[in-house]
One Martini backbone bead per residue (centre of mass of N, CA, C, O) as a GRO file, in nm:
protein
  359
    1UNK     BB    1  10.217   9.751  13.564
    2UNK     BB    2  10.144   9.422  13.512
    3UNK     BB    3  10.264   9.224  13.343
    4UNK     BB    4  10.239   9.067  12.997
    5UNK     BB    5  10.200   8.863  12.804
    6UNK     BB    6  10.385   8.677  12.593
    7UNK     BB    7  10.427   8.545  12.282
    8UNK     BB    8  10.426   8.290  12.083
    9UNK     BB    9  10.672   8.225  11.836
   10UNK     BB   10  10.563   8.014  11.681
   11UNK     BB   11  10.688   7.913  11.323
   12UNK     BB   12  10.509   7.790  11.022
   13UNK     BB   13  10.543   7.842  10.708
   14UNK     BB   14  10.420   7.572  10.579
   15UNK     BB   15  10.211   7.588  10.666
   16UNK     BB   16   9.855   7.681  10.601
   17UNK     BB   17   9.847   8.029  10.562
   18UNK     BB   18  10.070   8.141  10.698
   19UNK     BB   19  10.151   8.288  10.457
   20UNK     BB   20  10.073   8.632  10.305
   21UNK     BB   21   9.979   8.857  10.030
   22UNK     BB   22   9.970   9.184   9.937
   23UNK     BB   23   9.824   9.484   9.773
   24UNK     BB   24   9.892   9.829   9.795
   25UNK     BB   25   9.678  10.122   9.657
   26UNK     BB   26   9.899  10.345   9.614
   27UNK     BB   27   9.893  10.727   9.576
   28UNK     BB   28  10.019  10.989   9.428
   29UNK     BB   29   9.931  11.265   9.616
   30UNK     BB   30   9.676  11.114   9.668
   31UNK     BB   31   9.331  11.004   9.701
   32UNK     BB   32   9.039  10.944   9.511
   33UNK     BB   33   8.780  11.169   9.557
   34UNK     BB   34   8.530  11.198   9.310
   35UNK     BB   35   8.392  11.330   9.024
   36UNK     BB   36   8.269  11.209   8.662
   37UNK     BB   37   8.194  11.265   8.362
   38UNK     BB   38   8.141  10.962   8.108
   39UNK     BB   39   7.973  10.840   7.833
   40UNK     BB   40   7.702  10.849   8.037
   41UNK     BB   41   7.840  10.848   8.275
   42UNK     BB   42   7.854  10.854   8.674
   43UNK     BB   43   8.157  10.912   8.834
   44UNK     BB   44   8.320  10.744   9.132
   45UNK     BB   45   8.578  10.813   9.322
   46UNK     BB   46   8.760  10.518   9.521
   47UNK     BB   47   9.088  10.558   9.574
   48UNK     BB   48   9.392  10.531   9.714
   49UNK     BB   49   9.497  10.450  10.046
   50UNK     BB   50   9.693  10.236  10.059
   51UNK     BB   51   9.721  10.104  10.399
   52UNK     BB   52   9.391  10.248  10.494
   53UNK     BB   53   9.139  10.140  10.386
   54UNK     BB   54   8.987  10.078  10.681
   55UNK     BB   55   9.010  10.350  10.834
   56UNK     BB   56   8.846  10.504  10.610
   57UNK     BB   57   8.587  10.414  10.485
   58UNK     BB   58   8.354  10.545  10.681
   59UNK     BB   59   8.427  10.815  10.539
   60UNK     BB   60   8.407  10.771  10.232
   61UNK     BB   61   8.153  10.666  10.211
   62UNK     BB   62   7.985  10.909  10.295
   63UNK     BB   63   8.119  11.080  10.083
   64UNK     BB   64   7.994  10.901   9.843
   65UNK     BB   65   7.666  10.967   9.928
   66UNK     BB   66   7.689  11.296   9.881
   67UNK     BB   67   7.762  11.234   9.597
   68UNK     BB   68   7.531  11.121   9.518
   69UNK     BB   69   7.293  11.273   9.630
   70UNK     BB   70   7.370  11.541   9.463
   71UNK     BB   71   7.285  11.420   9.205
   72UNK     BB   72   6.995  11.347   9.240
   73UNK     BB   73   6.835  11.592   9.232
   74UNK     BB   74   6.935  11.564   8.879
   75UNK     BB   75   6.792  11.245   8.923
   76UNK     BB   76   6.661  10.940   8.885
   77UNK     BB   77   6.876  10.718   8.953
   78UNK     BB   78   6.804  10.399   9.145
   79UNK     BB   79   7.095  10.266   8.999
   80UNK     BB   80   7.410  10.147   9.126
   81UNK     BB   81   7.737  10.051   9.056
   82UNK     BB   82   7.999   9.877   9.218
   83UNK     BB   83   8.345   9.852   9.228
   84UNK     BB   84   8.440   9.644   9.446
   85UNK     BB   85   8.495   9.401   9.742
   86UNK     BB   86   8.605   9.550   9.920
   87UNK     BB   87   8.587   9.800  10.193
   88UNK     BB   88   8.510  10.010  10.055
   89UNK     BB   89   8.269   9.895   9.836
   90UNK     BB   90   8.101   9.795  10.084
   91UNK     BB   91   8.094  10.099  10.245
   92UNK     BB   92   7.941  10.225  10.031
   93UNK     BB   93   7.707  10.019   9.944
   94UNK     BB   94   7.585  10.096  10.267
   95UNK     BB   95   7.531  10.400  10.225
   96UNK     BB   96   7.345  10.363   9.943
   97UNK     BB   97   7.110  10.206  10.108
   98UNK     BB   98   7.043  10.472  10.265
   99UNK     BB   99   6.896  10.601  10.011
  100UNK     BB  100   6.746  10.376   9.832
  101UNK     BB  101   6.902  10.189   9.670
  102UNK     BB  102   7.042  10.030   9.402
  103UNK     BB  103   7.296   9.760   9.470
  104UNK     BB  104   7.560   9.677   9.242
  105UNK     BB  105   7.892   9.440   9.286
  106UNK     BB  106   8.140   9.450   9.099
  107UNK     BB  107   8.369   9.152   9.094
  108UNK     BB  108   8.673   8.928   9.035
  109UNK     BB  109   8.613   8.882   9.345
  110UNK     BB  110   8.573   8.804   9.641
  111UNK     BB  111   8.598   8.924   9.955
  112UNK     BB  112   8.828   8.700  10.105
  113UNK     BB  113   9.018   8.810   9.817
  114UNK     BB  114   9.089   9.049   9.894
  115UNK     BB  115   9.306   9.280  10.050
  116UNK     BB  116   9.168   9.367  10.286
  117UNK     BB  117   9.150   9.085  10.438
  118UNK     BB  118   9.460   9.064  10.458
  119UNK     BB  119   9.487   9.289  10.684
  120UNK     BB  120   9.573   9.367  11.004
  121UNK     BB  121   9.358   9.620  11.164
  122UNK     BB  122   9.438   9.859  11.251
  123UNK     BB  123   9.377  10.189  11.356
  124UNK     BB  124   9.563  10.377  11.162
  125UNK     BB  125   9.780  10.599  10.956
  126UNK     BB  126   9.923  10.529  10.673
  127UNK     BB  127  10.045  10.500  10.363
  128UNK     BB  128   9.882  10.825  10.280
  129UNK     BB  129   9.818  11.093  10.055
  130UNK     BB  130   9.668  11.474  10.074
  131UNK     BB  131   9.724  11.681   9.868
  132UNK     BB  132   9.465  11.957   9.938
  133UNK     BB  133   9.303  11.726  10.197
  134UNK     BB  134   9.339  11.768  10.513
  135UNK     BB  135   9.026  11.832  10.581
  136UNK     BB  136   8.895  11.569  10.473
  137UNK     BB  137   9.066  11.392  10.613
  138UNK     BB  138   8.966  11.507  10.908
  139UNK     BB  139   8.640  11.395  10.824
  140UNK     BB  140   8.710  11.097  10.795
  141UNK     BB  141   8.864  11.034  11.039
  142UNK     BB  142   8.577  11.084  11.231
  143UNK     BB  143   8.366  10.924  11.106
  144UNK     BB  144   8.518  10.649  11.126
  145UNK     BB  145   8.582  10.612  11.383
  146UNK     BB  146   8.296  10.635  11.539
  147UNK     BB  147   8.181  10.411  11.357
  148UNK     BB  148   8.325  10.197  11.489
  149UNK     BB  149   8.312  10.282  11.794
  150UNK     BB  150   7.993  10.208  11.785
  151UNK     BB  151   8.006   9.893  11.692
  152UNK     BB  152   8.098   9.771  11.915
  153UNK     BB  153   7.960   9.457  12.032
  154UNK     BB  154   7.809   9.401  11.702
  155UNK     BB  155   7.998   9.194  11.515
  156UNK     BB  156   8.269   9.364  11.360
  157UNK     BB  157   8.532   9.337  11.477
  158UNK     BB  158   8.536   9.571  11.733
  159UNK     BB  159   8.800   9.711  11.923
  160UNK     BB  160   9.008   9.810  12.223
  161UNK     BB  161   9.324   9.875  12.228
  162UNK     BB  162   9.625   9.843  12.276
  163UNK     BB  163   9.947   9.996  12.235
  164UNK     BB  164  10.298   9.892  12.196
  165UNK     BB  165  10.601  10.159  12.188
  166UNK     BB  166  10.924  10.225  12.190
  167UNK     BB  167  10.802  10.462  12.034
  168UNK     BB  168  10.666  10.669  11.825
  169UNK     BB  169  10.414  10.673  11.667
  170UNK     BB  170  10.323  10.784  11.329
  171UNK     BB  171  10.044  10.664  11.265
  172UNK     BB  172   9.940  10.767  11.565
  173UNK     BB  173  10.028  11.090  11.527
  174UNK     BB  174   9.903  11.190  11.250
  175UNK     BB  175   9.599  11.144  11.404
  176UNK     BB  176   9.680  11.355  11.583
  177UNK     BB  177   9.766  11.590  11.406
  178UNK     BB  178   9.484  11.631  11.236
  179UNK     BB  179   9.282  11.511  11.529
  180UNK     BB  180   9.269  11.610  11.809
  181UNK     BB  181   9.144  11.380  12.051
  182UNK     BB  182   9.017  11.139  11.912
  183UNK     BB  183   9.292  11.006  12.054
  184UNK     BB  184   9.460  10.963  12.271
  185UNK     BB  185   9.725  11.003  12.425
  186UNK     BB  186  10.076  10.903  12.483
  187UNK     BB  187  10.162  10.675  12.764
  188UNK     BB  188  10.461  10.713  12.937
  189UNK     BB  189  10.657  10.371  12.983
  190UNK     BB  190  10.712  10.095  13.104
  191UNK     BB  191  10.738   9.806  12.936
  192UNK     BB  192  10.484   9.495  13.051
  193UNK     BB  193  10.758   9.305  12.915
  194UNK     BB  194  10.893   9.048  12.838
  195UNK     BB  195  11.239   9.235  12.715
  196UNK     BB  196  11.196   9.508  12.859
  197UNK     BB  197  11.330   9.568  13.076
  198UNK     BB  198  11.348   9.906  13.160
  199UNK     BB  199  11.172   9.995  12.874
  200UNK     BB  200  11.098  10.241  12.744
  201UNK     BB  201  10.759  10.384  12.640
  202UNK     BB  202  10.422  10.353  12.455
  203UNK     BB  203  10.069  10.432  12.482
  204UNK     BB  204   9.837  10.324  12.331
  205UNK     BB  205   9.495  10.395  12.148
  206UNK     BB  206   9.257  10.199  11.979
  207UNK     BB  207   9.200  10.015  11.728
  208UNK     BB  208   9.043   9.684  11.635
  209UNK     BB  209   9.019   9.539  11.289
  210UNK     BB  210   8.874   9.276  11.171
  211UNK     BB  211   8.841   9.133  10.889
  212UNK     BB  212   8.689   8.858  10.865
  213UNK     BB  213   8.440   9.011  11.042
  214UNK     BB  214   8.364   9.264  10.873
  215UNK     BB  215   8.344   9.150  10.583
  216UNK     BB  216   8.131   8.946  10.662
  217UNK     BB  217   7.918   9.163  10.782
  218UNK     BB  218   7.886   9.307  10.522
  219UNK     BB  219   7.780   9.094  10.338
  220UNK     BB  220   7.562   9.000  10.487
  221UNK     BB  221   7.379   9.298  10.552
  222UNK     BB  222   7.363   9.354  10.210
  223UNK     BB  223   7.211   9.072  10.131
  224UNK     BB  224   6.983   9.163  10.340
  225UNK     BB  225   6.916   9.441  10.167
  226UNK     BB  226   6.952   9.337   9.867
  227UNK     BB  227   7.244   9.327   9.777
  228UNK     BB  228   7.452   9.268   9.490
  229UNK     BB  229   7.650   8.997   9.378
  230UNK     BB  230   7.892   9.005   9.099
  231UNK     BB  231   8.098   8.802   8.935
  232UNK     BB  232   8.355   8.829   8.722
  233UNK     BB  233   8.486   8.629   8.483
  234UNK     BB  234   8.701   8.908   8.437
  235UNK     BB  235   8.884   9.116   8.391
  236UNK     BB  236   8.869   9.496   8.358
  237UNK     BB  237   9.059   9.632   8.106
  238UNK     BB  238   8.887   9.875   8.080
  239UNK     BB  239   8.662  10.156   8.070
  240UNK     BB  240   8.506  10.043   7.838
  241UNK     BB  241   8.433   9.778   7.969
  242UNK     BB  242   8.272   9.883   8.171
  243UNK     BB  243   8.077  10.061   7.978
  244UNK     BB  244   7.974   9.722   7.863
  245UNK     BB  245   7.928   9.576   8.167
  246UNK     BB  246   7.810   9.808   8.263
  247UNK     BB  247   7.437   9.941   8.305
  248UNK     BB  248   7.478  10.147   8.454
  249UNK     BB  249   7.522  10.522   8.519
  250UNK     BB  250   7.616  10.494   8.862
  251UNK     BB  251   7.973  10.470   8.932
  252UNK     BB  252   8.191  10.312   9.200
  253UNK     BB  253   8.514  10.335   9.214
  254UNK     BB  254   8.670  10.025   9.378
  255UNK     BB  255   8.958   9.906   9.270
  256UNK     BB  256   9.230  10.049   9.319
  257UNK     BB  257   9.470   9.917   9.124
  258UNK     BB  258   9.322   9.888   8.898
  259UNK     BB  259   9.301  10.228   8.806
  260UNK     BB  260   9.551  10.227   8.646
  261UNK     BB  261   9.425  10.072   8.399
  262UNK     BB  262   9.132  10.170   8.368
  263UNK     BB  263   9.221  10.506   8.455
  264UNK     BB  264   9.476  10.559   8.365
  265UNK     BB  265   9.678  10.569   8.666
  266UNK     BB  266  10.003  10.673   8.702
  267UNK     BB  267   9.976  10.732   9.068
  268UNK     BB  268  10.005  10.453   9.085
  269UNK     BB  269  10.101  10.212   9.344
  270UNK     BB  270  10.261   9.968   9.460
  271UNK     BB  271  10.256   9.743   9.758
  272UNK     BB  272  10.386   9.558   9.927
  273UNK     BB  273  10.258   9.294  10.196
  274UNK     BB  274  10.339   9.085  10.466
  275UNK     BB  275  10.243   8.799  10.642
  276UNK     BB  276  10.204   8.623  10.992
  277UNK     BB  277  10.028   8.335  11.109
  278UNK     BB  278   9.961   8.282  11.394
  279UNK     BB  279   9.832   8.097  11.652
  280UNK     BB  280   9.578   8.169  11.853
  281UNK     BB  281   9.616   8.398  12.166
  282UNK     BB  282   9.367   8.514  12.416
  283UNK     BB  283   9.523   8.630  12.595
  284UNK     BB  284   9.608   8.823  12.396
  285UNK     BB  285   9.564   9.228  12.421
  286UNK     BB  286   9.763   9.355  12.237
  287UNK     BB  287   9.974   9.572  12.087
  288UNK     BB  288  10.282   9.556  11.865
  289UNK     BB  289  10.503   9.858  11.762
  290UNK     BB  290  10.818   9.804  11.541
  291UNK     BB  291  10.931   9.733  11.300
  292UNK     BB  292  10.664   9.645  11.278
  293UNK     BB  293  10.356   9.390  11.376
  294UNK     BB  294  10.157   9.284  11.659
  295UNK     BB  295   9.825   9.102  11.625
  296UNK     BB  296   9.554   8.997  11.823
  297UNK     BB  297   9.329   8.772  11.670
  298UNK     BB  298   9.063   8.532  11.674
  299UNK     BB  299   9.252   8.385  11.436
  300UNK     BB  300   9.538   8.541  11.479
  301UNK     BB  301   9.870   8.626  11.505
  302UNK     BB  302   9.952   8.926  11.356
  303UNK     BB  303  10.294   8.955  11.137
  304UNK     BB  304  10.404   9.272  11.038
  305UNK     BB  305  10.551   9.518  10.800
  306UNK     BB  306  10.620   9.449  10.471
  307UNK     BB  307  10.783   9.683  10.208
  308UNK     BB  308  10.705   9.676   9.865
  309UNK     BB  309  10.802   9.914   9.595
  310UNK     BB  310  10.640   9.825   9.375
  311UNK     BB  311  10.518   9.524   9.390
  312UNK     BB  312  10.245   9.301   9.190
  313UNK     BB  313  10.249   9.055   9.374
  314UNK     BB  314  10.089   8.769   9.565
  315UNK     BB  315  10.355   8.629   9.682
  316UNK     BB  316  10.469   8.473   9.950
  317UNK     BB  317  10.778   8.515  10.135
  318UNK     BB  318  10.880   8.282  10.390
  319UNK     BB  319  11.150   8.428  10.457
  320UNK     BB  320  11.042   8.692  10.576
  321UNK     BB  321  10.851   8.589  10.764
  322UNK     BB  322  11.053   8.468  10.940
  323UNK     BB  323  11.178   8.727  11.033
  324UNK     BB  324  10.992   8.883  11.119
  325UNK     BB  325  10.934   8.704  11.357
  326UNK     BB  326  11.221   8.697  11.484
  327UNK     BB  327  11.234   9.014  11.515
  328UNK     BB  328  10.993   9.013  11.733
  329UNK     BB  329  11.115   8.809  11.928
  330UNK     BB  330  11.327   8.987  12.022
  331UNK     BB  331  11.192   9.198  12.126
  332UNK     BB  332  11.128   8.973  12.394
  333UNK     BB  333  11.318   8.744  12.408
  334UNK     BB  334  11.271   8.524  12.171
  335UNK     BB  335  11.531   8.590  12.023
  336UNK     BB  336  11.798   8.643  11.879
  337UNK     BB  337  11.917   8.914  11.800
  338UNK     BB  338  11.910   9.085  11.486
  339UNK     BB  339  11.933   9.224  11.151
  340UNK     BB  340  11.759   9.378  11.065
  341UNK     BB  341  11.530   9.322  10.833
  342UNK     BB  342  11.364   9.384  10.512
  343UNK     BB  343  11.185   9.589  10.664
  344UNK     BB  344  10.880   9.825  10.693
  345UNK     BB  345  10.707  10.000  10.821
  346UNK     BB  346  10.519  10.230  10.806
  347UNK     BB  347  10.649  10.554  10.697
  348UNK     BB  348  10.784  10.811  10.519
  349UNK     BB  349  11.063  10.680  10.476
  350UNK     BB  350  10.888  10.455  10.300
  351UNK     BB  351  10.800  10.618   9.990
  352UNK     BB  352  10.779  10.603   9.736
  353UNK     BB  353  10.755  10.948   9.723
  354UNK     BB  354  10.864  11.240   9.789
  355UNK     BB  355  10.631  11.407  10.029
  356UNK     BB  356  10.529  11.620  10.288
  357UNK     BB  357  10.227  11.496  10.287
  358UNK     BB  358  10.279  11.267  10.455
  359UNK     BB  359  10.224  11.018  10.700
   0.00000   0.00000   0.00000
């Protein structure tokens, strides 16, 4: 294989917008997608996805869809408000949209301030816990990829692109565990890069899901479709709250770390991820994954990798960012070699907790 271009490694953290942070939404022990009568509501959860929320959503969104159409069968209500403008929120909102119904969604952010906004955008199982879920888990892992791959070229900022890694990456070899056949085997290789000669390592294939393009082409679509987006003026506060400014009786809860206070649960964490965001660089068309990762987006060349367990502030740390540059820098060559900093890619072993079923 040819030699690829290198990425230029410039990187003013002072910049606007250069540095950004978010928080995943993990919950221990599982995801939540299921559904319970409360108060004369019929809710549906679909939360706790951890960093794969934008992976998942299409797989998701369909659970919501089957989950409510047989809600239907004995209730005549066709009018649905989804929680949450975030991927999953939208993806959801545009499954039920399919069914003819009336889909209004509460959010206190608009879209491209919610965290899937942030998020860097392969398509591969990050992480998020599965406990009695492996099953459904395989099937919305299929709906999902099928979903994106079909979209290609069709304006959602989806495409396929080379994975290249060191070693062997956990998060798209989970994919490969769960699901064979879904994405290719990864192909080992001398890496075809400045900083690597004669160093062995392995090409995947997978999609890369553009978030700022995602996210637009759904609410552009939704609100094409008829769907409504209320901003609300506050965060609510509790489920009583929500039970008195959302009028809907069947309301599907895509709140993310939100239903820790709303619906009280205990088993979610927060998890934040800081990225930083180089100008983009359109020759740069292959991914690379190794104790951090970059993607090249048509809006930035995006740098990121940590993992921060408990912080529930989105306030990024321009110092971190600019460390994980330099260590992605080092690893092609453009920067001297340096101590891992305090960094960490999605895989098993920085899990809040401790637990057999994570990928």
């Amino acid at each position: 294989m040819a030699n690829l271009p290198t990425p230029d490694f410039t990187f003013d953290p002072d910049a606007p917008g250069a540095c950004i942070a978010g928080v995943r939404p993990f919950r221990n022990g599982s995801y939540r997608l299921d559904a319970e009568t409360d108060s004369g509501k019929f809710i549906i959860h679909n939360y706790g996805h951890g960093g794969a929320g934008i992976t998942l959503s299409w797989g998701c969104a369909a659970k919501v869809r089957d989950i409510v159409q047989s809600h239907l069968v004995n209730s005549n209500d066709k009018d649905v408000a989804v929680l949450g403008a975030g991927v999953m929120g939208m993806t959801a909102a545009t499954r039920l949209l399919d069914l003819g119904l009336k889909v209004t969604i509460f959010s206190d952010r608009k879209p491209a301030e919610t965290t899937s906004f942030k998020a860097g955008g392969q398509w591969a199982v990050s992480v998020i816990e599965y406990e009695g879920k492996r099953q459904e888990l395989k099937e919305i892992l299929k709906t999902a990829f099928t979903t994106f791959k079909g979209s290609i070229g069709q304006g959602f900022g989806v495409s396929e692109r080379d994975n290249f890694t060191a070693k062997r990456s956990e998060n798209l070899d989970a994919v490969l565990n769960l699901v064979p056949g879904l994405i290719p085997e990864p192909v080992p290789l001398l890496l075809p890069f400045e900083g690597h000669e004669n160093q062995h390592g392995f090409r995947y294939r997978t999609l890369l899901i553009e978030p700022p393009i995602f996210l637009a082409r759904l609410e552009t679509d939704l609100k094409a479709r008829g769907a409504t987006f209320v901003v609300v003026p506050k965060k609510f506060a509790s489920k009583a709250d929500v039970f008195s400014s959302v009028p809907q009786k069947t309301i599907v809860n895509c709140t993310g770390f939100g239903a820790m206070v709303l619906w009280k649960d205990q088993k979610m964490a927060p998890i934040k991820g800081q990225l930083a965001m180089l100008p983009a660089q359109p020759a740069l068309q292959y991914l690379y994954g190794q104790n951090g990762y970059m993607f090249p987006r048509a809006d930035h060349v995006v740098i990121g990798g940590t993992f921060e367990v408990g912080v529930c502030d989105e306030v990024p740390n321009k110092s971190d960012c600019q460390d994980l540059v330099r260590h992605i820098a080092s690893l092609f060559g453009k920067a001297p070699v340096m101590p891992l900093p305090d960094i960490h890619i999605h895989h098993p072993d920085n899990a809040p907790m401790v637990n057999p079923a994570i990928v």
